[in-house]
N, C-alpha and C positions, 0 to 999 in steps of 0.2 A: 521439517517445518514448512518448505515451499510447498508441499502439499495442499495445504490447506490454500493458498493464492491460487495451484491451480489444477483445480478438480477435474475430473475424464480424462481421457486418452486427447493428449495436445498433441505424440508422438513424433507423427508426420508433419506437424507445420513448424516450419524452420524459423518462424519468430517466437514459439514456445523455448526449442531447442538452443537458442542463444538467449532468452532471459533463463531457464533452467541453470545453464554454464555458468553465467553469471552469477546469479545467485551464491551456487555452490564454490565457486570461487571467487569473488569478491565482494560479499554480502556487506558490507561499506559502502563501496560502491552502487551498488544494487538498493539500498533504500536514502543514501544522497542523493542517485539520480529520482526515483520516486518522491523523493519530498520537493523538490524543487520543480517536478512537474505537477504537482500536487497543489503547491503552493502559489506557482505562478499562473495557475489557471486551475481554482476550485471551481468557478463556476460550472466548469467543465465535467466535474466529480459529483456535482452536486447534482446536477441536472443528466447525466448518463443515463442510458436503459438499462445499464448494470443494474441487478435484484439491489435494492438496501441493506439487505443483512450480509451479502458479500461485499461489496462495498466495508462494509461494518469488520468483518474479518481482516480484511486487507487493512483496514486504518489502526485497527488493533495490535497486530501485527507488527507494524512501524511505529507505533506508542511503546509495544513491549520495547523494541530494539532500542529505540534515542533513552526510552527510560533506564536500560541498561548503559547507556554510554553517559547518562547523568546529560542528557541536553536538552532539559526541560523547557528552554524557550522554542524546539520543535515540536515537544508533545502538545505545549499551550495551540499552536497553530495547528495542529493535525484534532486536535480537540476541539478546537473551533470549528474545524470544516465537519468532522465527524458529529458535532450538535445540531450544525445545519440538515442534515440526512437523518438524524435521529433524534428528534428534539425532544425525546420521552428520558432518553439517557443523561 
């Protein structure tokens, strides 16, 4: 699944290698800390030189998860931010 958040060889750089670790071991963790960084500074997400359809992946991503854990007032705010970058969606 982290795959898809992060495309090419990150290999070498040691802040790929610690959110990979993460990920793979406390994927909880791993999109709590993402929602709250998300969340306390959209403008930040909205406005990045990040592509929009990655962007789009990644917010998707963390919609699938909280949707799995039934925590729909996260999807509501990850859904809001993700309308502001996609407003065709």
């Amino acid at each position: 699944m982290y795959n898809s958040f992060f495309s090419g060889d990150k290999s070498n750089s040691k802040w790929f290698q610690i959110i990979d670790g993460l990920l793979v071991s406390d994927r909880d963790m791993f999109f709590s800390a993402l929602y709250m960084a998300i969340t306390n500074h959209p403008t930040y997400v909205i406005m990045s030189d990040m592509e929009d359809e990655r962007k789009g992946v990644i917010l998707n991503a963390m919609l699938d998860y909280f949707e799995s854990k039934e925590e729909f007032e996260k999807c509501a705010a990850i859904y809001n931010i993700k309308k502001q970058i996609e407003p065709t969606c």
